[in-house]
N, C-alpha and C positions, 0 to 999 in steps of 0.2 A: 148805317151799320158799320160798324169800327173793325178791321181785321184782327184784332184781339180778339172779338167775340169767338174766333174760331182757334183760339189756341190750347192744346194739351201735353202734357209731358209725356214725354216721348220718350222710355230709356234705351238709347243707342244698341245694347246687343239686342233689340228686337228688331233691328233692321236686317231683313235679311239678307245675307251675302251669297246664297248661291241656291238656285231652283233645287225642289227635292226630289228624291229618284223617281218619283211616279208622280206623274203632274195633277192630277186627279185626286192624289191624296191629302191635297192640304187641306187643310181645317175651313169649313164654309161657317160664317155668321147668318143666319136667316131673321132678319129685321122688318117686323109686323109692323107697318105705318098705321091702321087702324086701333087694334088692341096696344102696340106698344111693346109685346113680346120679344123676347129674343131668344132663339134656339140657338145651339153648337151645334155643327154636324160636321161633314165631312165633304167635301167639293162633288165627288160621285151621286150623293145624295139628292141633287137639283133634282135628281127625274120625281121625286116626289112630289115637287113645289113647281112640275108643268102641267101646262095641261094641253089635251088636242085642241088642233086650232089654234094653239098660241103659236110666233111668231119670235125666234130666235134674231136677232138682226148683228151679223159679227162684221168687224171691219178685218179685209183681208189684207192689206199694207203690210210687206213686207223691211226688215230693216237692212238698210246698206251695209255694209264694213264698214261707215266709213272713217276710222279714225283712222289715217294713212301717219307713217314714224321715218323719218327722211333725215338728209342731210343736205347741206347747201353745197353747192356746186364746186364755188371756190373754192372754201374753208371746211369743210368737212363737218360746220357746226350742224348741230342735233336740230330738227325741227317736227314738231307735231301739225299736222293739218287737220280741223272736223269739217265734212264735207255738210252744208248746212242744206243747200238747194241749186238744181242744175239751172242755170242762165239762162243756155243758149247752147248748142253744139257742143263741144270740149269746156265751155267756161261755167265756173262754178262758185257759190258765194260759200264760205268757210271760217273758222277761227283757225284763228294761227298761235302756236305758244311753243317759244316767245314772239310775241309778235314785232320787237326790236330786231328782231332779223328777216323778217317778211317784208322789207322794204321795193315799193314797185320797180320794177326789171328785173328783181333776182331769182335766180334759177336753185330750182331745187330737185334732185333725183331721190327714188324708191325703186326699192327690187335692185341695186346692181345697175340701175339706170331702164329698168325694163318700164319705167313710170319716170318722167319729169314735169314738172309743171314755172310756170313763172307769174309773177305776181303783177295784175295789169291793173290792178286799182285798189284806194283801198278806201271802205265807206266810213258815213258818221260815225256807227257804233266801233267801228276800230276794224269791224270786219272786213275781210281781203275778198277781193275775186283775182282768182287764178284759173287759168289757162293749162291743160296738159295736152302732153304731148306721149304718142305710144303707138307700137306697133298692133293692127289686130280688132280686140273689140272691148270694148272700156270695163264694161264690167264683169267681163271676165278677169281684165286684168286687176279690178277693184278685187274682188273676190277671192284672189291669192293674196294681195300683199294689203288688204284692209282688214281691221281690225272693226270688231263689235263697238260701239260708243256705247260703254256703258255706265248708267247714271253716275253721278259722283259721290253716290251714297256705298257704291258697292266698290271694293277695296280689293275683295279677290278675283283672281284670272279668271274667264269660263274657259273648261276644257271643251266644253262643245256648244259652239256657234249657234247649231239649234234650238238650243235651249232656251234663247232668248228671241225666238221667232214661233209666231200661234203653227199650230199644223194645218192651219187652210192661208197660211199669207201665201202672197201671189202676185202684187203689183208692188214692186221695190218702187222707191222712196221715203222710206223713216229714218229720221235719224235717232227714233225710239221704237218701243215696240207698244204695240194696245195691252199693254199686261194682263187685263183681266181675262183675255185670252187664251191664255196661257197654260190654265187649269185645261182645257178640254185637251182631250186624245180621240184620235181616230175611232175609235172604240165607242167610246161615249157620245158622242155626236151620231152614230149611226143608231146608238142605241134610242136616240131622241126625237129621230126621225121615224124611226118604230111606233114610237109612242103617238105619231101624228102630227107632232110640230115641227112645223115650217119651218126651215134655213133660210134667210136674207141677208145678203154681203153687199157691202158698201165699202168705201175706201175712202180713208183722212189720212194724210201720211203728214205724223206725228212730230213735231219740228221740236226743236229742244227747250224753245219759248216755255214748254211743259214743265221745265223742272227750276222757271226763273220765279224767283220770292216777291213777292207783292211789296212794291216798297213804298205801299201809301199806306196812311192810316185809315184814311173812309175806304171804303172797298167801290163806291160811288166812281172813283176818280181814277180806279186801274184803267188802264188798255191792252188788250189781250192781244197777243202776237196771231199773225193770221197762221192760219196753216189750209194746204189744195186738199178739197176731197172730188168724189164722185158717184153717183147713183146710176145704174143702168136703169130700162123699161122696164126688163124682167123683173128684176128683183122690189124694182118701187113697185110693182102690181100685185109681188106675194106679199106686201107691208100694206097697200091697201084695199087690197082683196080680205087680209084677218082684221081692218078695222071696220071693212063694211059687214061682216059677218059674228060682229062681237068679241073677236080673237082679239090679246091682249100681245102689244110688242114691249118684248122685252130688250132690252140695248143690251150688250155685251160691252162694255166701260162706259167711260167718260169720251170717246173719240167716237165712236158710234153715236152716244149720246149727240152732242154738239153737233154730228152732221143732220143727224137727223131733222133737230129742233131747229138748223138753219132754214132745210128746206121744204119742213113743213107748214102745209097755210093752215086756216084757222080752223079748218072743220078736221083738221089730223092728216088730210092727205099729202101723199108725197109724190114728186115728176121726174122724170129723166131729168138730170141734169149735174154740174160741174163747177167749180168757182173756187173762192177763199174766203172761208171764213172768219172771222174775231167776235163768235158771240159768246156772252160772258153771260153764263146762268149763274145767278145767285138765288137767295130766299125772297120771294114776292115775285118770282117768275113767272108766267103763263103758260104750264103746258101743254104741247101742242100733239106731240105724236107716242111718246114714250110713256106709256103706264109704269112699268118695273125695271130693277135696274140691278145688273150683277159687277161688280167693282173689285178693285183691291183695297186696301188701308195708303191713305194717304199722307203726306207730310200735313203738320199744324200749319192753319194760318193759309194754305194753298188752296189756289181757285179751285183745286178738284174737291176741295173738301166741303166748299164753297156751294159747288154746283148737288153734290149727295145732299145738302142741308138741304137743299130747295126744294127737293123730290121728296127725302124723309123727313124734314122737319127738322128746324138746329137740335131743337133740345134734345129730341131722339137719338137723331145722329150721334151728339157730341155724348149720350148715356154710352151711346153704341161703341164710339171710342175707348172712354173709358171703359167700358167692359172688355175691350179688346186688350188693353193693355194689364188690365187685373188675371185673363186667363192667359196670357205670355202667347197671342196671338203672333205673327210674322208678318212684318211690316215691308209696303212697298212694291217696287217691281215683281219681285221673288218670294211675294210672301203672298199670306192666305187671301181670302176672299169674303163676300159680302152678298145676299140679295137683299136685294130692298123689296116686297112684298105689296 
């Protein structure tokens, strides 16, 4: 299967640039795998399309700030740091740009100096690991002078931080957010539990591997960047507690998804447990825990749109694209949403 297969035109002001005033209001696509159907609705509308006994499962991953904006110690040159994943203690692997000034031993201060850090290696892919140094407790200090990493598709500032964090994250380390997420409010998730369905939280924190382009042609021959998740008892016992009772789990994205399908065995159940994942769902997949599946609109040609094919069928899928883009759906992190049925 050729990465072509999954390409559609895409026209740029449908990408959306900035979340809309009520998270709940964006436009839901509801996508019948059986019949084939597609309805429009509205994001608030899922309580239709649950049912008791189903089995919500959200990843709670919270995103760091972490794009830190610096200067070199010496020279006062400009440096950006993305904080990618913590080492070890203070030391952290990261992009540096420009990275011609990230040369190892150089010192670099943030905040006025209330932040420095120095540069103690730098790996194959060009990435640095640096070392900081700071009075106090790091992420508090991250969380003043760090900045949202936000995809490179979105161009405008967010005036508020939150915005780009689900309202149940909880265990920081993202250096993205689970977007599809993103739709529920405090309100609506109460309202869901009303209704009988189960809440289950799991945690993938989302590495930026997320937004890198597939640069094969067979899709055979990609390798998926790992990214840490983890499954408590509790909550792997409400996910197979609803599949030994006939209750259907519904994943909340593609990062929920992926964890799940890691560490499900082959009768759908799921265990405590913790690791890194690189599994690459495509079409001709096996699934193992996930019946339904609530998404956003994805980039052409990307594994996540890859992995939708598998669950809803390409040719569905790729109708369901194009329908999205003939009704000037909102594409992306910030944009509308999807169930798959």
């Amino acid at each position: 299967m050729k990465v072509k297969d999954f390409y559609f035109d895409l026209p740029e002001e449908l990408i959306a640039q900035h979340p809309l005033e009520k998270r709940d209001s964006s436009k839901l696509m509801v996508v019948n795998r059986e019949t084939g159907n597609i309805e429009h609705k509205h994001f608030h509308d899922i309580l239709g399309y649950l049912k008791k006994g189903d089995t919500l499962v959200l990843n709670n991953t919270r995103v760091l700030p972490a794009r830190l904006i610096g200067e070199k110690s010496e020279t006062g040159g400009k440096i950006e740091f993305l904080l990618l994943k913590r080492l070890s203690g203070d030391k952290w692997e990261c992009l540096a740009k420009p990275g011609k000034r990230a040369r190892i031993g150089t010192e670099f201060t943030f905040g006025d100096g209330k932040l420095k850090a120095v540069v103690t290696a730098i790996g194959e892919e060009g990435n640095r690991e640096i070392e900081f140094k700071y009075d106090g407790i790091f992420e508090q200090v991250l969380d003043e002078l760090g900045q949202m990493p936000l995809p490179p598709y979105i161009h405008e500032k967010l005036e508020d931080k939150e915005r780009y964090q689900t309202v149940y994250s909880k265990e920081k380390g993202s250096a993205a957010a689970p977007t599809a997420g993103l739709h529920f409010t405090k309100e609506l998730l109460e309202e869901i539990k009303a209704m009988g369905v189960n809440i289950a939280y799991l945690t993938l924190h989302v590495g930026l591997g997320t937004f890198r382009p597939v640069k094969v042609d067979d899709i055979n021959e990609h390798v998926m960047h790992s990214e840490y998740y983890q499954l408590d008892a509790e909550n792997a016992e409400i996910i197979n507690n609803t599949k030994k009772n006939g209750g259907r789990i519904i994943s909340v994205g593609t990062t929920s998804t992926r964890t799940l399908e890691t560490i499900g065995d082959e009768n759908g159940m799921v265990r405590e447990c913790s690791g890194w994942t690189n599994i690459f769902i495509y079409p001709g997949y096996k699934w193992k825990v996930v019946d339904n599946l609530i998404t956003n609109f994805h980039l052409p040609e990307s594994t996540l749109i890859m992995l939708v094919s598998s669950l809803a069928g390409k040719e569905l899928t790729m109708k369901a694209y194009e329908t999205a883009v003939e009704n000037r759906y909102r594409f992306f992190s910030f944009g509308d949403s999807m169930f798959i049925e």
